[in-house]
N, C-alpha and C positions, 0 to 999 in steps of 0.2 A: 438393496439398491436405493429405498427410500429414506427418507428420513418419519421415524416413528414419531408421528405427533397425533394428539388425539383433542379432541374437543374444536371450537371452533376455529380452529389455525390448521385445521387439515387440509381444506384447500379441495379433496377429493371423495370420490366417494366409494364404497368400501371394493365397487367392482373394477376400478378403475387403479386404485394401491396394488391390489392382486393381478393385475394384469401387466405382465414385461413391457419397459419403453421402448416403444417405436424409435429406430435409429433415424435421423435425420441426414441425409447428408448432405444438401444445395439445398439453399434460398430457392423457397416456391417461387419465384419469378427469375432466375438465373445468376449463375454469378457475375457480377457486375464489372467493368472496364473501370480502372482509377484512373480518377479526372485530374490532369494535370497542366492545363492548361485555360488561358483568361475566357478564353470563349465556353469553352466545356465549363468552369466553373459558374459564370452568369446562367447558362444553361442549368445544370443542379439549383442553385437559389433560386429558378422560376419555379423548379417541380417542387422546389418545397415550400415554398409561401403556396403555390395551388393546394396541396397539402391539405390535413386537417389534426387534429386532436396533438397529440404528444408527440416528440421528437427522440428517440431509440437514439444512443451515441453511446460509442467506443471509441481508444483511441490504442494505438500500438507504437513502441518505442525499440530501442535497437539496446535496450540496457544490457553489460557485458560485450557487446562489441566495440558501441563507439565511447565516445568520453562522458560526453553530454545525455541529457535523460529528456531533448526534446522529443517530441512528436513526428513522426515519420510514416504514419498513416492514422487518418481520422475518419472512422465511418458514423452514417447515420440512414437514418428509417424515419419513414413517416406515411400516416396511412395516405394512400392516392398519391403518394412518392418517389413510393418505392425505393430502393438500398441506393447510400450515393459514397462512394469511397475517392477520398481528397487526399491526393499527396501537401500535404501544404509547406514539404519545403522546397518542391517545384513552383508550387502557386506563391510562394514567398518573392520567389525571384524573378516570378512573374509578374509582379505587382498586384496581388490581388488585394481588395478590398474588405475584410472580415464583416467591415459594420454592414459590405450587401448582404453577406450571409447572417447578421443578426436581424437587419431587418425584414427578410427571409423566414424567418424563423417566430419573429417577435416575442411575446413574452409566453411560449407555450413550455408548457411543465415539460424539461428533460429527465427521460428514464436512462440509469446509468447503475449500472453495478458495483457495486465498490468506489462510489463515487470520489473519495479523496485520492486516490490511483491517480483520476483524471481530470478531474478538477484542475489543478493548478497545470498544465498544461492546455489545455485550453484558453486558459486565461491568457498566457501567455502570450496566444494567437492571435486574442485579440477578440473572442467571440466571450460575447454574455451572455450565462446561464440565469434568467430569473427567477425558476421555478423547478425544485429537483423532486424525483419519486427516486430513490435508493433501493434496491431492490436485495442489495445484500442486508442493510437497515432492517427495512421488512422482515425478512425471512429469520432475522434475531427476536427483533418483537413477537414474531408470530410463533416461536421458541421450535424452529427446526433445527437439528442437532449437526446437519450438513448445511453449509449456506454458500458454497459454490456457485457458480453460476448453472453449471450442469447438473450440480443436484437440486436447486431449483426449479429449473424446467421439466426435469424429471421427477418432481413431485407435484409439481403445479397441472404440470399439460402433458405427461406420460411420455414426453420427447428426450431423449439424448442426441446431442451433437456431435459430430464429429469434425473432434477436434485434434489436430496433431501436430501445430505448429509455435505453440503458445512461447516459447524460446526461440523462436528463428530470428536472424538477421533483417528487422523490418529496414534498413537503410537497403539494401539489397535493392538494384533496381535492372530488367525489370520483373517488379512479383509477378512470379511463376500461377498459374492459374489457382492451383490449390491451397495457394495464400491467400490469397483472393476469396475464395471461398469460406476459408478458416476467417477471417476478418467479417465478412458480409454474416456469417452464423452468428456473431457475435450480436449483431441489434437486431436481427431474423425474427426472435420473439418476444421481444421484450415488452412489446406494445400489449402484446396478449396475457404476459404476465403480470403486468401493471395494473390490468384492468381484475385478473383475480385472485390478487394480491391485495389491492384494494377494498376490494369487496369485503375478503375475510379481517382486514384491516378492521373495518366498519360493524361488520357482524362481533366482533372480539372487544369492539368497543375500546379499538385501540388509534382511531385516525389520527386523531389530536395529539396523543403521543408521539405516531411518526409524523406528523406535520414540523412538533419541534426538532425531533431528530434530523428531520430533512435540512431546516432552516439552518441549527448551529452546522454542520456538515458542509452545506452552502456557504456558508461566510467564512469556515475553516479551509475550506479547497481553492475558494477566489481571493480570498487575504492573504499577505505579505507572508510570503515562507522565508524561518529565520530557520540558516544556514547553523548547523553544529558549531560549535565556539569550538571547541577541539577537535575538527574532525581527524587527524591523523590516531588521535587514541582512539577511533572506530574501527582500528585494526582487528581482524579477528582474531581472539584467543590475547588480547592484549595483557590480559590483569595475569597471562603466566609469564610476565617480566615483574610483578610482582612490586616490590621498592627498589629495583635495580635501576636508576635514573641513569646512570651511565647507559645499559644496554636500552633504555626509552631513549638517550639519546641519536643510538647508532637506529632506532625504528625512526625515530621522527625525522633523521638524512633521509633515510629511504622513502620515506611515506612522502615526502619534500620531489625531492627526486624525480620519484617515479609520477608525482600527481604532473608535474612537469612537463615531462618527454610524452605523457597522455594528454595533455592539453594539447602540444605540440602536434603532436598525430594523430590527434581525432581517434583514439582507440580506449579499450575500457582497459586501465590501471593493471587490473587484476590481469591482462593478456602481456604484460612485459613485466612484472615480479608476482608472485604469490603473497596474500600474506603469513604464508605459512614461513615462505622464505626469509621475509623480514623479520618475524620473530625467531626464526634458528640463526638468523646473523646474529640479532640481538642478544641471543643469551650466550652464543661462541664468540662474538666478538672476536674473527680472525686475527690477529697481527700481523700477518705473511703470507705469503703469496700459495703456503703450501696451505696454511691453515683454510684460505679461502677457496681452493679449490677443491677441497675436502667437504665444502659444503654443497655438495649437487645443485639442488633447486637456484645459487646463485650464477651458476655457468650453464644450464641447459635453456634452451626454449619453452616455454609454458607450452606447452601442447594439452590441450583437452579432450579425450578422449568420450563419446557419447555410446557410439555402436550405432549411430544413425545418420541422416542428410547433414545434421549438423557440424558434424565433424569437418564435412566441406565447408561451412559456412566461417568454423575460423581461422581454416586455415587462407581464407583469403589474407588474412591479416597478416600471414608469415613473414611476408619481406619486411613490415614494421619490425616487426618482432627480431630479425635476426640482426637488422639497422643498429639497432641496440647492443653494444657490445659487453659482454659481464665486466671489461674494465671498467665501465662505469658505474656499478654497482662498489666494484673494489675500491675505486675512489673515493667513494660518499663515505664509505664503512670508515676506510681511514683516516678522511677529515673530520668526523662521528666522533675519532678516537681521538685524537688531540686534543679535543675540548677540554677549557679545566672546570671543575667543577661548579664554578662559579655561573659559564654559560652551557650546564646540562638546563633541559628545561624542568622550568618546577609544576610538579601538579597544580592544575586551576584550582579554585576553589569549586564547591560542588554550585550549581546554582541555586535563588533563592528556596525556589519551589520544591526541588530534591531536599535541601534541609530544613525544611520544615517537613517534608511526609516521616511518617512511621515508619519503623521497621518491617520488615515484610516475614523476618523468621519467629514462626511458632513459638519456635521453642525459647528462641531470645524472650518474647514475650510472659513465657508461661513460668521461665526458673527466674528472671530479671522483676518482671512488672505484673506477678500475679494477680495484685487489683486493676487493674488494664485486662488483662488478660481476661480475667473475669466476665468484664463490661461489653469486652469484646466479646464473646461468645453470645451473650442474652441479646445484643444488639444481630447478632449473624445468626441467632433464631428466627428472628421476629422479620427480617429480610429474605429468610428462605421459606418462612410461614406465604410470606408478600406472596414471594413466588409463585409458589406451588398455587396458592390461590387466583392469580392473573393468569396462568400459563404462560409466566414467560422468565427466563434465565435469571437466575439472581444475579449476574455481575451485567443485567442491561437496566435492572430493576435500579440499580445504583450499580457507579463503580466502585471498588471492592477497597483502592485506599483509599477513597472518602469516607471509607468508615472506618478503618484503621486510622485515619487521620483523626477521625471525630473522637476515637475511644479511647486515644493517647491522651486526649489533653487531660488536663490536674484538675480543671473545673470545669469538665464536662456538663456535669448536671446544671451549670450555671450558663450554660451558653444560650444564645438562642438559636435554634435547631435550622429550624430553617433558613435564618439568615447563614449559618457557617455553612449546610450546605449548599448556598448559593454562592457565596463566594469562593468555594471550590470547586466549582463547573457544571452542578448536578443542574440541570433543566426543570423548568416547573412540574410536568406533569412527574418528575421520580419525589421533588420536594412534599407536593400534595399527596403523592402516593405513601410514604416512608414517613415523614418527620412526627405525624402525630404517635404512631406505635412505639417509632425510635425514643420518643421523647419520655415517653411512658415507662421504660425500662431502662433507661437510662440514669434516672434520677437515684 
């Protein structure tokens, strides 16, 4: 049930590993009403500036139903504040003020799990995070082998949540009580995990490490998110159309298409074609009317089948879903096909930063570039030596092409170490940690 860590990243103590997690199931002070309106909001921003220490925040989105991946519930926790859950796109339209909730709040450290999830939604809102504790961050440094949110609590504070909604229709209004609950569990403990998270942090002699982790995490969740340059090649299963540019033609209609008629309807893409579909058009490429309805997945309803509440949850979406008629699908296919080849579309170039990393296959490595190869392994000693001796991951010690990038170049031994890897994204404390050994067996 735990995660096997030994030394001072255990967090527990040996009687407490051995002992089964305590189920959780409500927030020790109840579950909470979401606040959705100008008055109940000013109200939460009092309880939480009266507040003290850290602010617990989560946030929940309705990804796979609607179009959009905003925020559709935002909770938080604060000691002597108790659990506050914000509809904020009722308070959106309510005119609510975000900066009273920031000033509210002011510059105290927020604890958030997986913080880049929710980082840039937040931002969006409008509320500034000055000061993050990561608690998924943590539990990597501290080299636990699960870093869930519930296998944390479960090895930190012997608690399991109960949890069963992590996929439901957060636009859904109004949340049924035991959403409510599943949401309010979510910053329930955070506050207590942060504080013995910290700890072993500091006992590990590892604070400063996740101070920088916290800081690059922060600037990467509240800065400028740049959008896919290709996103229609995000298809899944894309590269089994291979060099067939014609059949990426007939995807890139559809993917065109259908991103469209889901903007149009507020619903998620994937609930009015599959991309399973898209790619079986694309390499049949119908001509005819028989040929196209030979292809199932283009004439049926997306139906999703769970075996659970969910199942209700998309089929509210059905009258979108059957609005959409397969001629419409036939139509794009067939304009698809007329193109001449002049206006198929051409592969992007890769960008800069993908053509410059290395190769990522072994074996290319070891029959192509044996002296590479070479370099690379005495270098991926001497980082897994690091490891073992910090207790913590070797792919958190450094990431893993940064050193495939370092071991590719021609004049490795000539570089200066720690400058390249700084200019490849490594943080100081992996620089100071790695570059003198690296350098060492590199030469």
């Amino acid at each position: 049930m735990k995660s096997a860590t030994t030394g001072p990243s255990s967090g527990r103590s040996r009687s407490s590993v051995l002992s089964e997690p305590r189920l959780q199931e409500e927030p020790r002070e109840g579950v909470p009403e979401v606040t959705d309106t100008l008055d109940g909001f000013r109200e939460a921003c009092d309880r939480l500036a009266a507040g003290n220490g850290s602010l617990a925040a989560d946030a929940e989105r309705a990804s796979g139903y609607r179009y959009g991946h905003e925020d559709w519930l935002v909770q938080f926790k604060r000691t002597g504040s108790g659990i506050v859950l914000f509809d904020p796109i009722a308070l959106n339209k309510a005119g609510a003020d975000w900066n009273e909730f920031n000033r509210a709040v002011g510059d105290t450290t927020w604890i958030i799990h997986d913080s880049l999830q929710d980082l840039p939604g937040f931002t969006d809102l409008g509320m500034k995070v000055r000061d993050l504790f990561d608690t998924e961050i943590a539990a990597r440094l501290l080299g636990l082998k699960r870093f869930g949110l519930a296998a944390v609590t479960e090895h930190y504070l012997g608690i399991t949540l109960a949890k069963e909604h992590s996929a439901a229709d957060w636009s859904y209004r109004p949340l049924p009580r035991d959403w409510r609950n599943y949401a309010a569990l979510d910053v329930e403990l955070l506050i207590e995990l942060e504080a013995k998270m910290r700890a072993d942090l500091k006992k590990a002699g590892k604070m400063e490490w996740a101070n920088e982790e916290f800081s690059h995490a922060l600037a990467q969740g509240t800065g400028p998110q740049t959008p896919h340059p290709v996103p229609w090649m995000r298809i899944s299963h894309f590269t089994a159309l291979g060099h067939d540019r014609r059949g990426q033609a007939v995807a890139k209609a559809l993917w065109e298409k259908r991103d469209e008629l889901a903007r149009e309807h507020d619903i998620a893409p994937t609930l009015l074609l599959s991309d399973a579909a898209i790619i079986e058009a694309a390499q049949k490429k119908p001509h005819n009317a028989r040929q196209f309805r030979a292809i199932r997945s283009l004439n049926e309803r997306v139906r999703i089948h769970m075996g659970n509440e969910q199942d209700k949850m998309f089929e509210r979406y059905a009258p979108i879903q059957r609005s959409i008629k397969p001629s419409v699908w036939k139509d794009t296919i067939q304009e698809a096909l007329k193109l001449k080849p002049k206006d198929w579309p051409e592969p992007p170039a890769p960008p800069q930063e993908a053509q410059a990393n290395a190769p990522r296959s072994m074996k290319y490595w070891s029959v192509h570039h044996p002296d590479r190869f070479a370099r690379l392994k005495k270098v991926r000693a001497v980082i897994a030596q690091i490891a073992d001796d910090t207790r913590t991951p070797p792919d958190v010690v450094i990431k893993p092409q940064i050193i495939r990038n370092l071991c590719w170049q021609d004049n490795a031994a000539e570089l200066d170490i720690p400058e390249f890897l700084r200019e490849q994204g490594a943080r100081q404390w992996q620089i100071a940690l790695v570059s003198e050994s690296v350098s060492r067996v590199i030469i």
